[in-house]
MIGU-598388 format. One line per field, with one value per residue: residue number from 1; z, y, x of N, C-alpha, C in turn. Coordinates in Angstrom, 1 decimal, always signed. Atoms other than C-alpha are relative to their C-alpha. Example, Ala and Ser with C-alpha at 12.3 -4.5 7.8 and 13.67 -1.06 7.14 Angstrom:
<lokes>
nr: (1, 2)
n_w: (+0.0, +0.0)
n_v: (-1.2, -1.1)
n_u: (+0.9, -0.9)
ca_w: (+7.8, +7.1)
ca_v: (-4.5, -1.1)
ca_u: (+12.3, +13.7)
c_w: (+0.0, +0.8)
c_v: (+1.2, +1.1)
c_u: (+0.9, -0.8)
</lokes>
This chain:
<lokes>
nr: (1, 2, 3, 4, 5, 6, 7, 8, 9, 10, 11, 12, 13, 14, 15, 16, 17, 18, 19, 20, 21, 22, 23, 24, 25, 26, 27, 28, 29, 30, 31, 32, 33, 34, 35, 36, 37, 38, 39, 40, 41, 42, 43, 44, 45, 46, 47, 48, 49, 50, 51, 52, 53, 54, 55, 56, 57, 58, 59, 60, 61, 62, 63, 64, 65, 66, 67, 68, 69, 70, 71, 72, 73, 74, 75, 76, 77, 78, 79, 80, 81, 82, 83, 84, 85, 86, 87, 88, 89, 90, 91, 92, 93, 94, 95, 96, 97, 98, 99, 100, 101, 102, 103, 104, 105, 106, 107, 108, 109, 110, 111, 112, 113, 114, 115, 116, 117, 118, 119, 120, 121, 122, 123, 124, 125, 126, 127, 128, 129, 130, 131, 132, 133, 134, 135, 136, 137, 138, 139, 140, 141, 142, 143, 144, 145, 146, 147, 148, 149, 150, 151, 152, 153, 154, 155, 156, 157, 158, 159, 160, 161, 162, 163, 164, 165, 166, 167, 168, 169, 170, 171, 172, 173, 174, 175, 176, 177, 178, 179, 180, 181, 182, 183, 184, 185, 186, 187, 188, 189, 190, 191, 192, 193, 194, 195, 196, 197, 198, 199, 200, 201, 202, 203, 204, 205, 206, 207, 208, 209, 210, 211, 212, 213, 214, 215, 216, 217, 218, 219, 220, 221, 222, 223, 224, 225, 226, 227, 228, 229, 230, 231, 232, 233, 234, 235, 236, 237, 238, 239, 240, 241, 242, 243, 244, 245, 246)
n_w: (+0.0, +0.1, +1.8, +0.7, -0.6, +0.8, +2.0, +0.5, -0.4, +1.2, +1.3, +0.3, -0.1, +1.3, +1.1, -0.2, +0.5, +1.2, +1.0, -1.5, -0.6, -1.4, -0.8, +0.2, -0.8, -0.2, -1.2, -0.9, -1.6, -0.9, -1.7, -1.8, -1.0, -0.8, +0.5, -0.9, +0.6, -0.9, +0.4, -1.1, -0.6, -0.3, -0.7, +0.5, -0.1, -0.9, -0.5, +1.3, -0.2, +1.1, +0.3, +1.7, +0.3, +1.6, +1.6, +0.9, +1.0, +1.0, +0.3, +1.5, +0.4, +1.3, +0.7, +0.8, +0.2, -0.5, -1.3, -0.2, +0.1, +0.3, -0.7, -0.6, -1.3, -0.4, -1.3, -1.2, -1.3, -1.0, -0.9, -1.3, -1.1, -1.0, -1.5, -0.6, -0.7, -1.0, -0.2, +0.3, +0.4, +1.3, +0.5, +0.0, +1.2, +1.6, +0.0, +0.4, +1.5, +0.6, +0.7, -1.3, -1.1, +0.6, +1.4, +0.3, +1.8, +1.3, +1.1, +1.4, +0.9, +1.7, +0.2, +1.0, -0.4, +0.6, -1.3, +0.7, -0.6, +0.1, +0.2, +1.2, +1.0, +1.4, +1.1, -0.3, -0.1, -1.3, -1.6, -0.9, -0.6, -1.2, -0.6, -0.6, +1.2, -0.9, +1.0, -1.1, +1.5, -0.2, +1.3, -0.9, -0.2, -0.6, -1.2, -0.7, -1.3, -0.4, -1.5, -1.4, -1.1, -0.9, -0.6, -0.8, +0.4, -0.8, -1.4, -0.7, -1.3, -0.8, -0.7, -1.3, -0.6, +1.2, +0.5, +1.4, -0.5, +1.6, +0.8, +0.6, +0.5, +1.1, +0.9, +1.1, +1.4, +0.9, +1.2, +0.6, +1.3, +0.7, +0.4, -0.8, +0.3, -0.8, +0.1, -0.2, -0.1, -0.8, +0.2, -0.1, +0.1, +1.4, +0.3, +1.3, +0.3, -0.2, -0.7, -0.9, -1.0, +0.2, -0.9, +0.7, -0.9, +0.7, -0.5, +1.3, -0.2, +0.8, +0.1, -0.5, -1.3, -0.4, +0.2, -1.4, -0.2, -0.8, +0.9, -1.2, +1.0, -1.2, -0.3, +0.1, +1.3, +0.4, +1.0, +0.1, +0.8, -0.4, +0.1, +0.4, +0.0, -0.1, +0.7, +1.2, +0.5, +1.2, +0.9, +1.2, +1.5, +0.9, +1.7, +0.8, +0.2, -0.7, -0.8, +0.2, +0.4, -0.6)
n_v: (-1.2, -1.6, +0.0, -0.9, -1.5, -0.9, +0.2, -0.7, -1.1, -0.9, +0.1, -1.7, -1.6, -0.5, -0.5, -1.8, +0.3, -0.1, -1.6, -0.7, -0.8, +0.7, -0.2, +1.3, +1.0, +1.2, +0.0, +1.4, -0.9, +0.9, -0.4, +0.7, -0.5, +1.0, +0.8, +1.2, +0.9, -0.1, +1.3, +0.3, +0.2, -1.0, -1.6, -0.5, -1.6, -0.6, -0.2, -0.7, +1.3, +0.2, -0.2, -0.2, +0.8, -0.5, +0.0, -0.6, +0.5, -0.8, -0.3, -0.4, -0.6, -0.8, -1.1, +0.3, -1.0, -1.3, +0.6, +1.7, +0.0, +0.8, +0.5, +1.6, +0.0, +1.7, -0.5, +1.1, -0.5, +0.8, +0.5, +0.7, -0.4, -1.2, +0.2, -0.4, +0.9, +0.6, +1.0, +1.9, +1.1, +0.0, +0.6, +1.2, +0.4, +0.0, +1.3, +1.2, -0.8, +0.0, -1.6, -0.9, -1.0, -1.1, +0.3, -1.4, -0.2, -0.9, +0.4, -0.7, -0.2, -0.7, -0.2, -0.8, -1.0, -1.0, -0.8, -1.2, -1.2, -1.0, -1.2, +0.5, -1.3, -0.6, -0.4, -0.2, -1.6, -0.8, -0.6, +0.5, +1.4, +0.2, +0.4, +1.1, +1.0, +0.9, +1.6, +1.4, +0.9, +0.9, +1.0, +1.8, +0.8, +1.3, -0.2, +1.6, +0.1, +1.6, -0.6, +1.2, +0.2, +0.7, +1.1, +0.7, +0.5, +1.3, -0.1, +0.9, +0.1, +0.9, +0.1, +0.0, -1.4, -1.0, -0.9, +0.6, +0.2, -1.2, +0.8, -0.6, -1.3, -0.6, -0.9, +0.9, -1.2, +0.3, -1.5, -0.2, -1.4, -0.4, -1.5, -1.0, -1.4, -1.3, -1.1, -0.5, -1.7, -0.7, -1.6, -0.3, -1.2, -0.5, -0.6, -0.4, +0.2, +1.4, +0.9, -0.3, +1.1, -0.4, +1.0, +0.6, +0.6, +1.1, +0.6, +1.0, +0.9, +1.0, +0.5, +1.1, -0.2, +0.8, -0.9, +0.2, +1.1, +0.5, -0.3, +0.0, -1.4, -1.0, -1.3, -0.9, +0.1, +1.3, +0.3, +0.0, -1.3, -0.5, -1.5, -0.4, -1.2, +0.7, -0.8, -0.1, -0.8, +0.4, -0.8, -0.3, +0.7, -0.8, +0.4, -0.6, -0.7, -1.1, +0.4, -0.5, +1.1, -0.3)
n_u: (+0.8, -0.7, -0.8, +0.4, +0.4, -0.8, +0.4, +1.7, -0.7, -1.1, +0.7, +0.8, -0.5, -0.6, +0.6, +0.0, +0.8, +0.2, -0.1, +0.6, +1.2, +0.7, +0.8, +0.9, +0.1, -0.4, -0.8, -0.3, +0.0, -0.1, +0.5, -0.2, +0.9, +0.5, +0.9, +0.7, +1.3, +0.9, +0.0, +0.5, -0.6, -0.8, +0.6, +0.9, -0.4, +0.6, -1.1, -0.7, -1.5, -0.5, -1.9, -0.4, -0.8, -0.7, +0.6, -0.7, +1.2, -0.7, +1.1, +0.2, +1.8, +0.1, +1.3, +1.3, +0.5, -0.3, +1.1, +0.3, -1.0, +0.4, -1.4, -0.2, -1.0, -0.4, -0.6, -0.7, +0.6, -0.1, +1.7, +0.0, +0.7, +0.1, +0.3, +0.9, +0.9, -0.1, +0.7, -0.6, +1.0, +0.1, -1.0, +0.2, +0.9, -0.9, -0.6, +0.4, +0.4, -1.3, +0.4, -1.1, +0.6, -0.9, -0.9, -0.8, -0.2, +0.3, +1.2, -0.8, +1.1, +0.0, +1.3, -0.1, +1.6, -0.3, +0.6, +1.3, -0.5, +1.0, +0.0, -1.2, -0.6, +0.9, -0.9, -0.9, -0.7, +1.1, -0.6, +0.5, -0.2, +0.2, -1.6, +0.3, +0.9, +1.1, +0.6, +0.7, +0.2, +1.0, -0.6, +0.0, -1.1, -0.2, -0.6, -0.2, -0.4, -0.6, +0.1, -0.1, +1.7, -0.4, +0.8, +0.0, +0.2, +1.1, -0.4, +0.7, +1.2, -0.1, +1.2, -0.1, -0.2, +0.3, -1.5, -1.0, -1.8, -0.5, -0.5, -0.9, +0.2, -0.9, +0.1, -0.1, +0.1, +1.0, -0.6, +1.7, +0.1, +1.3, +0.7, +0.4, +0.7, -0.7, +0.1, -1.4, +0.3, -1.6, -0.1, -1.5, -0.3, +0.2, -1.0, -0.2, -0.9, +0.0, +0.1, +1.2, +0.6, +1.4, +0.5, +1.5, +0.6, +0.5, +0.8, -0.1, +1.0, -0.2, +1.8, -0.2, -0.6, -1.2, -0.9, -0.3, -0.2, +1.0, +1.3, +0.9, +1.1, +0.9, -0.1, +1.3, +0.3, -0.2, -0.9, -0.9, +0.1, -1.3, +0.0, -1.6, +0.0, -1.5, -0.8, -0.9, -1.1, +0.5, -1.3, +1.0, -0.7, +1.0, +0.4, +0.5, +1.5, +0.4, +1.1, +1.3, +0.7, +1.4)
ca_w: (+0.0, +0.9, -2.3, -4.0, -2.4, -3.5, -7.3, -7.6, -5.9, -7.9, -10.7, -9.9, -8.9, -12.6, -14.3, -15.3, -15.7, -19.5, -21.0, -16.6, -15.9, -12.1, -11.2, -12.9, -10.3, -11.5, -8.8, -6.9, -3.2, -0.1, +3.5, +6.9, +9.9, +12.6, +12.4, +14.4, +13.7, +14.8, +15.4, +18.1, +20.0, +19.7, +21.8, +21.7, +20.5, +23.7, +25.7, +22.4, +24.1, +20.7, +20.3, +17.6, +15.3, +11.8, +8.3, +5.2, +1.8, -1.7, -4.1, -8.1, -9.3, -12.4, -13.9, -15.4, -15.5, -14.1, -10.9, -11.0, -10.6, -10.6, -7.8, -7.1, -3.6, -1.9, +1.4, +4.9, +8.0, +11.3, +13.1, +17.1, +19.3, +22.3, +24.7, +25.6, +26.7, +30.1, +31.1, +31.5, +30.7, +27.5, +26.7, +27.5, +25.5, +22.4, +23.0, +22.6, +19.3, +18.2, +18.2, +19.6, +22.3, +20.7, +17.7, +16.2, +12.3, +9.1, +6.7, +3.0, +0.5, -3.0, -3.8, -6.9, -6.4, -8.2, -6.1, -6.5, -6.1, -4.4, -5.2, -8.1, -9.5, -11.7, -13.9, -14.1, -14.0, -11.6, -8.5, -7.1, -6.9, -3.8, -1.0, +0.3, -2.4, -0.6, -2.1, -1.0, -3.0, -2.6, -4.1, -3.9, -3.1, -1.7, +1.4, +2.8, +6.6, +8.3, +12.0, +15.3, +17.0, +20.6, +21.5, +24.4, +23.3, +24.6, +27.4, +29.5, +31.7, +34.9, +36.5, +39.8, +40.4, +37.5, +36.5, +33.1, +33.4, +30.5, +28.4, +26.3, +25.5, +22.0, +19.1, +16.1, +12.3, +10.6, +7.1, +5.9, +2.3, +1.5, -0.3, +0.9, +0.9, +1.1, +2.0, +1.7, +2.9, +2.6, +1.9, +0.3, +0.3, -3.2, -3.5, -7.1, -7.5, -7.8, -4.7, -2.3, +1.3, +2.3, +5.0, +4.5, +6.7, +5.3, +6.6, +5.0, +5.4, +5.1, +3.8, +6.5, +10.3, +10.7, +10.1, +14.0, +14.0, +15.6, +13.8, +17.4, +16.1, +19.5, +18.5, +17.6, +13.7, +12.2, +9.6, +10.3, +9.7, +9.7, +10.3, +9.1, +9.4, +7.7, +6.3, +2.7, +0.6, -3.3, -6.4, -9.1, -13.2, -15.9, -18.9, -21.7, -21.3, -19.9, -16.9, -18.5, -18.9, -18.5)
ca_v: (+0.0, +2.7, +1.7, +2.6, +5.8, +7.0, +5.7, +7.8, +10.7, +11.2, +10.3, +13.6, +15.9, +15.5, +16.3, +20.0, +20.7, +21.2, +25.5, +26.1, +26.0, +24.7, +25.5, +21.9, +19.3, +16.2, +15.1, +12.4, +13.0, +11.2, +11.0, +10.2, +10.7, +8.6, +6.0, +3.8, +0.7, +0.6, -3.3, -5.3, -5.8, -2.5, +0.4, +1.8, +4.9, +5.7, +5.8, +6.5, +4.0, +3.9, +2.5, +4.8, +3.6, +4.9, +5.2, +6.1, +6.5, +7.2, +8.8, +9.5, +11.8, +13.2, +16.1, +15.0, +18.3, +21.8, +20.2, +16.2, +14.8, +11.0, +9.2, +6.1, +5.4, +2.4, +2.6, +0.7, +1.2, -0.1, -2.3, -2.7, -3.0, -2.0, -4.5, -2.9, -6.0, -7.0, -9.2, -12.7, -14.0, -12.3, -13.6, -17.1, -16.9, -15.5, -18.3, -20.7, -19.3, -19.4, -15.0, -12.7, -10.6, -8.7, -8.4, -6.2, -6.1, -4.6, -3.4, -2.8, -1.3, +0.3, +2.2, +4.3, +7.5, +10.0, +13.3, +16.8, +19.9, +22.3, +25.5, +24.8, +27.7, +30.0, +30.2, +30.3, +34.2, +35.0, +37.0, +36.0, +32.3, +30.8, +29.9, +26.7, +23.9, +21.7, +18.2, +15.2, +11.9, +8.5, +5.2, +1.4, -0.5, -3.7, -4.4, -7.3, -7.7, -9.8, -9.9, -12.0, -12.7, -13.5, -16.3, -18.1, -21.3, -24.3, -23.3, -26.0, -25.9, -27.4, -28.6, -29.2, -25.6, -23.6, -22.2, -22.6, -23.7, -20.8, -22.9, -21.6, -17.9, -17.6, -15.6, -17.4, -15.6, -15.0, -12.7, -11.3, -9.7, -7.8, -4.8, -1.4, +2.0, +4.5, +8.0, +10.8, +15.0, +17.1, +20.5, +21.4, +24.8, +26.8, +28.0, +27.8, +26.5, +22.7, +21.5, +21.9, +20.2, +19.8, +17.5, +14.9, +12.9, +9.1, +6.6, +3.0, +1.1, -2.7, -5.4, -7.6, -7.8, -9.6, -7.4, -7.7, -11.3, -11.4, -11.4, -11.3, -7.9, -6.4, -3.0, +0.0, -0.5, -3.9, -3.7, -3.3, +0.4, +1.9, +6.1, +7.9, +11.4, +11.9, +15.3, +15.3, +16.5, +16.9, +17.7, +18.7, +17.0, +19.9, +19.0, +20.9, +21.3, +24.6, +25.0, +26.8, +23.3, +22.9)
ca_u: (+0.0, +2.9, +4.8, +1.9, +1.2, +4.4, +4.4, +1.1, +2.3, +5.9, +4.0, +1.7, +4.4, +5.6, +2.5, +2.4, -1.3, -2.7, -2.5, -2.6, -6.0, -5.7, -9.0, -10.4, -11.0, -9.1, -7.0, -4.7, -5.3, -4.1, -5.9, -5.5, -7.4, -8.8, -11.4, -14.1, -16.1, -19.8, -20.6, -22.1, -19.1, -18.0, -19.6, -22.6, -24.1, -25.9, -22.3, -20.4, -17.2, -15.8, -11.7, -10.4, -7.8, -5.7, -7.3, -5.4, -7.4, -5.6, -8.0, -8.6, -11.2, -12.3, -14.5, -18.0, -19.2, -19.6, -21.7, -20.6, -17.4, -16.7, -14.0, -12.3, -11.0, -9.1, -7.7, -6.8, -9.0, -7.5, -10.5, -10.6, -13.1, -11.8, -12.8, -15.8, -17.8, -17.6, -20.1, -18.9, -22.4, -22.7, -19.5, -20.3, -23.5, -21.3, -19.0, -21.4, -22.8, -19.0, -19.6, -16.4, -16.9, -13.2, -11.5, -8.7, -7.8, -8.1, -10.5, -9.1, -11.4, -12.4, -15.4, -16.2, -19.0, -19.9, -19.9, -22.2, -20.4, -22.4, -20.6, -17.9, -15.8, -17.4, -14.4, -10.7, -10.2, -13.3, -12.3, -15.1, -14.5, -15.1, -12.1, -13.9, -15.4, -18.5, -19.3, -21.1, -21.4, -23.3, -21.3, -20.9, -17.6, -16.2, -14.5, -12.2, -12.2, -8.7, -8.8, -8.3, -11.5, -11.0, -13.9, -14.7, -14.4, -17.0, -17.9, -19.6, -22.9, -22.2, -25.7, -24.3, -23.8, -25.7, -22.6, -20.8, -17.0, -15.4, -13.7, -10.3, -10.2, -8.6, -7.9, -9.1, -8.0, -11.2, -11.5, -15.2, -16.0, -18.6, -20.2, -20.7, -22.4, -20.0, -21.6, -18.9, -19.3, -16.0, -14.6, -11.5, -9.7, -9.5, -5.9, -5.8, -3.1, -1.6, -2.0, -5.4, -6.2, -9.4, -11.4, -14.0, -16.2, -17.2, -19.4, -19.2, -22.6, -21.8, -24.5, -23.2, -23.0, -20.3, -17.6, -16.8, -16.8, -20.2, -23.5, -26.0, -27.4, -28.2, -26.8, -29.7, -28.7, -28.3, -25.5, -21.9, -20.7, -17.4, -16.4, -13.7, -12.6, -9.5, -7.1, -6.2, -3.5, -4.5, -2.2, -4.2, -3.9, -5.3, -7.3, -8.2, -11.9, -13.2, -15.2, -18.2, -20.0, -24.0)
c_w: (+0.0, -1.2, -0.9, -0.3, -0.6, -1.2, +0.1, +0.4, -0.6, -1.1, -0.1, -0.4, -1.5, -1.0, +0.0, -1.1, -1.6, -0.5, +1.7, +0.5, +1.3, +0.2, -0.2, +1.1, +0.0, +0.8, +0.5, +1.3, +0.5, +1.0, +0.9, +0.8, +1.0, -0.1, +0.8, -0.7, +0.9, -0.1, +1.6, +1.0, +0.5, +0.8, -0.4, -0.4, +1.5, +1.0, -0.8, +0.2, -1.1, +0.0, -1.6, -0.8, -1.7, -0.8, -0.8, -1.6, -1.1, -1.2, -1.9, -0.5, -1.4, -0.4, -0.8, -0.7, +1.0, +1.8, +0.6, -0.2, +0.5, +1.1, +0.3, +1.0, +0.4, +1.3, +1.3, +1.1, +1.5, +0.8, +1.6, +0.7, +1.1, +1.4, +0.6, +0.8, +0.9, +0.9, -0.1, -0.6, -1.5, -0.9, +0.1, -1.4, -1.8, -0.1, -0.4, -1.8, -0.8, -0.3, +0.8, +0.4, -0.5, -1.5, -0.1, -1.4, -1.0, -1.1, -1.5, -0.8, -1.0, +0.1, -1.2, +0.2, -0.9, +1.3, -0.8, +0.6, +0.5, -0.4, -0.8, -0.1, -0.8, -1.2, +0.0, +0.6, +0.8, +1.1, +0.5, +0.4, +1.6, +0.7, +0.5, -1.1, +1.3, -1.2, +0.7, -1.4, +0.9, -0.9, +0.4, +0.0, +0.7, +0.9, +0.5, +1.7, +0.4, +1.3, +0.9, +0.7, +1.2, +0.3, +1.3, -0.5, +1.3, +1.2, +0.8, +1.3, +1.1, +0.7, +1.3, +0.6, -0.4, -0.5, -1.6, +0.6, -1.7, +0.2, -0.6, -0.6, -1.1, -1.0, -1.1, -1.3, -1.0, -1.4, -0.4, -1.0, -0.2, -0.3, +1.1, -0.6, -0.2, -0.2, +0.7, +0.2, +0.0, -0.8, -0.3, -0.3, -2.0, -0.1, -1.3, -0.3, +0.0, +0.8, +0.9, +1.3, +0.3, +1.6, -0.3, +1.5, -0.7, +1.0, -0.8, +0.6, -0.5, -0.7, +0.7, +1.7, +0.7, -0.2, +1.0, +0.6, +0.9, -0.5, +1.0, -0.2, +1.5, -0.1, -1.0, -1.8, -0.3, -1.0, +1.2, -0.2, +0.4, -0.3, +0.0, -0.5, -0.2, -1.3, -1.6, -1.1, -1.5, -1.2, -1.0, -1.6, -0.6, -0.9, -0.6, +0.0, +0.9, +1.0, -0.2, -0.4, +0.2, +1.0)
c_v: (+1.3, +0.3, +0.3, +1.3, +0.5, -0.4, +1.1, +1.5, +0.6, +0.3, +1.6, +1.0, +0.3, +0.3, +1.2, +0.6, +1.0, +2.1, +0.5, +0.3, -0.9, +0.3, -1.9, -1.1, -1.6, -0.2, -1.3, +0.3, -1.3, +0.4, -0.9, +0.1, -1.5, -0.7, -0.6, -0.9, -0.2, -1.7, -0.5, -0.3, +1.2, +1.6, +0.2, +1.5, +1.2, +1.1, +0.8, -0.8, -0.5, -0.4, +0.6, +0.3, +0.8, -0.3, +0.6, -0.5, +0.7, +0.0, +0.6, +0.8, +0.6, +0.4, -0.8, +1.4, +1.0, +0.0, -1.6, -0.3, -2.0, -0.5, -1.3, +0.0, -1.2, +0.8, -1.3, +0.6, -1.1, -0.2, -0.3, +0.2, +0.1, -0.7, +0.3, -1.3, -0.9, -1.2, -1.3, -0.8, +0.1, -0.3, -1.6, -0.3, +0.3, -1.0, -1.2, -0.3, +0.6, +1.8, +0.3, +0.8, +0.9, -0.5, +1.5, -1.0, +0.8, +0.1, +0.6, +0.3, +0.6, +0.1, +0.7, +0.7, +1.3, +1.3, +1.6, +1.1, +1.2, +1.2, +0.0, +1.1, +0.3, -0.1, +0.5, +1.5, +0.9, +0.4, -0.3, -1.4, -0.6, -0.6, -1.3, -0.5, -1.2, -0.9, -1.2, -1.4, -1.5, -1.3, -1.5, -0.4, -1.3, +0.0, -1.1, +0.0, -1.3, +0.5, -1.3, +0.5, -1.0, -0.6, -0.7, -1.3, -1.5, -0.2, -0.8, +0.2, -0.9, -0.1, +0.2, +1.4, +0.6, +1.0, -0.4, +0.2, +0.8, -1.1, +0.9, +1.1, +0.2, +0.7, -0.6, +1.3, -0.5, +1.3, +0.1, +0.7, +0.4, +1.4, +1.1, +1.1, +0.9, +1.6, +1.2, +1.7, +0.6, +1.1, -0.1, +1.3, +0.1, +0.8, +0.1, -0.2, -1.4, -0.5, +1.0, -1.0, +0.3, -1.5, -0.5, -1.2, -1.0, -1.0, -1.1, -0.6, -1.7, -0.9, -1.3, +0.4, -0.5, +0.3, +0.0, -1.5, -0.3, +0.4, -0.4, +1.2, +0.3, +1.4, +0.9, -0.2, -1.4, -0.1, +0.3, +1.7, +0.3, +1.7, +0.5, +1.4, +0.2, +1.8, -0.3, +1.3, -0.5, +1.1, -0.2, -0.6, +1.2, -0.7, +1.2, +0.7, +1.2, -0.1, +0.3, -1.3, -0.1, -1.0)
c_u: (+0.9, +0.4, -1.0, -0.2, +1.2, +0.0, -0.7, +0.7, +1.2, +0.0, -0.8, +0.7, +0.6, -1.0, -0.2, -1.6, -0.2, -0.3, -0.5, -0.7, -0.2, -0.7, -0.9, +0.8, +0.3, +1.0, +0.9, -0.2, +0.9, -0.9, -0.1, -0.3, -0.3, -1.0, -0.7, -0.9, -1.2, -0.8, -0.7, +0.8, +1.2, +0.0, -1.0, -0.1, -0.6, +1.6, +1.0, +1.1, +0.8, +1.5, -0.1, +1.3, +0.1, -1.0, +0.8, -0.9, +1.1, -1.3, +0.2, -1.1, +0.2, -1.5, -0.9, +0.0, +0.3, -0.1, +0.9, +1.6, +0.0, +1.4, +0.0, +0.8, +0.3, +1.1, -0.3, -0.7, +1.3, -1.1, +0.4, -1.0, +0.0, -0.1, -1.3, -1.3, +0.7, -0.4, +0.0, -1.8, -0.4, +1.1, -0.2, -1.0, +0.8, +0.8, -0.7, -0.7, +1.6, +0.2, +1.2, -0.7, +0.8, +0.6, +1.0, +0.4, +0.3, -0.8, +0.6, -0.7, +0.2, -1.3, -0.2, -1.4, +0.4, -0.2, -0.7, +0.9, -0.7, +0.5, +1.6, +0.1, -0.6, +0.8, +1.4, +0.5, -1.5, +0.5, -0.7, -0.2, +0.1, +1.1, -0.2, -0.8, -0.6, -0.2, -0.4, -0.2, -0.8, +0.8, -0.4, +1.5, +0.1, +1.3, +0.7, +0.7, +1.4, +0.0, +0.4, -1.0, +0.2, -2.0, +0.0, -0.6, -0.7, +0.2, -1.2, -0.7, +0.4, -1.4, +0.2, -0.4, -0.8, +0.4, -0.1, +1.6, +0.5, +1.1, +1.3, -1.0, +1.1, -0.3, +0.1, -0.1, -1.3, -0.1, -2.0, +0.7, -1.2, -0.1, -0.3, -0.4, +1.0, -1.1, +1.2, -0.7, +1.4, +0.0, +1.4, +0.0, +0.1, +1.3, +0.7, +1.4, +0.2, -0.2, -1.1, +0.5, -1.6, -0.3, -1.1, -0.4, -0.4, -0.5, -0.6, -1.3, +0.3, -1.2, +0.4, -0.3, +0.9, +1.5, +0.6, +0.0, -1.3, -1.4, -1.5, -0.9, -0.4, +0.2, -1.6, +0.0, +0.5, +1.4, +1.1, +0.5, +1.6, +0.5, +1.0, -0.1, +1.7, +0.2, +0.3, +0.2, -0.5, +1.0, -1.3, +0.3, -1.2, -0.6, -0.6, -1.8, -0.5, -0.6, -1.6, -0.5, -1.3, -0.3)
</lokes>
């Protein structure tokens, strides 16, 4: 993943964009920021008890139109939950239902969305061009969970007592794949020039619950979800086409 990140990047710094019109919005970015996963073993939202853990996303975009702009992202979440479940009984019962109570991992993904620019440059040589660009977008991608899921493994009812005897506590490697939502909001600055930052907020909806290694579904939403708030740095690529587009 880093060896790409630079390829792509030295690769940018040598493109010198097309008759200078940095205001057009094709782009390589990177971003980095912090991250939580929302799962049945992982905090709730009442508390909010979240562990939160690295993200790094590398990003491609390109101009549709005046409004619409079209990106592909792939990027590395770090997953942990943190521990948050205490309750030896609700650990037994997950144990017996083969479900973790913890896990720690990683989630690696790709998504492609188109996004909506609310307030796009009017035009290379406009003074009134705006210093902050707003955009929001709506996609689909695919996701591959690897992790260690700590279990309590067969854990045996004793009648005598009406106990259970907890059985081995281990950390068995398990990997999920599946589809996701991504919804994306962010803002980059307008420095008109090659290189912008900007900040974005994303929020992956999976179509699983097992992403946490435990598909018991007691939290308030049923899917799997993962949140990411992450800085990025963006070098600009020109092309020829103007911005006056309808």
């Amino acid at each position: 993943m880093k060896y790409l990140i630079a390829i792509l990047f030295v690769f940018a710094l040598h493109i010198t964009p097309a008759n200078a019109q940095l205001d057009l919005r094709d782009y390589v970015a990177l971003g980095i920021g912090p991250s939580m996963i929302y799962g049945d073993n992982t905090g709730s939202l009442a508390s909010f008890n979240y562990r939160f853990r690295p993200s790094a996303s590398l990003m491609y975009n390109y101009q549709l139109r005046k409004r619409w702009d079209v990106r592909v992202t792939s990027g590395v979440q770090v997953l942990d939950a943190g521990g948050v479940v205490d309750d030896i009984d609700t650990r037994v019962q997950w144990g017996i239902q083969d479900q973790a109570y913890n896990f720690t991992g990683q989630a690696y993904y790709a998504d492609i969305m188109p996004l909506y620019q609310f307030n796009p440059n009017r035009g290379m040589h406009d003074m009134y061009n705006y210093k902050v660009n707003v955009y929001a977008g709506l996609g689909v991608g695919i996701m591959h969970v690897r992790r260690q899921d700590n279990v309590l493994l067969n854990p045996i009812f004793i009648e005598e007592t009406g106990e259970y005897f907890i059985g081995a506590d281990e950390a068995v490697s398990r990997n999920t794949t599946t589809p996701y939502i991504p919804l994306r909001i962010g803002a980059s600055s307008n420095f008109r020039r090659n290189w912008d930052i900007g900040a974005e907020i994303t929020l992956m909806t999976s179509f699983t619950s097992d992403i946490d290694g435990n598909n018991i579904r007691v939290k308030e939403i049923e899917n799997d979800m993962l949140f990411q708030f992450q800085i990025m740095v963006r070098r600009y690529i020109g092309r020829h086409n103007p911005f006056y587009w309808d």
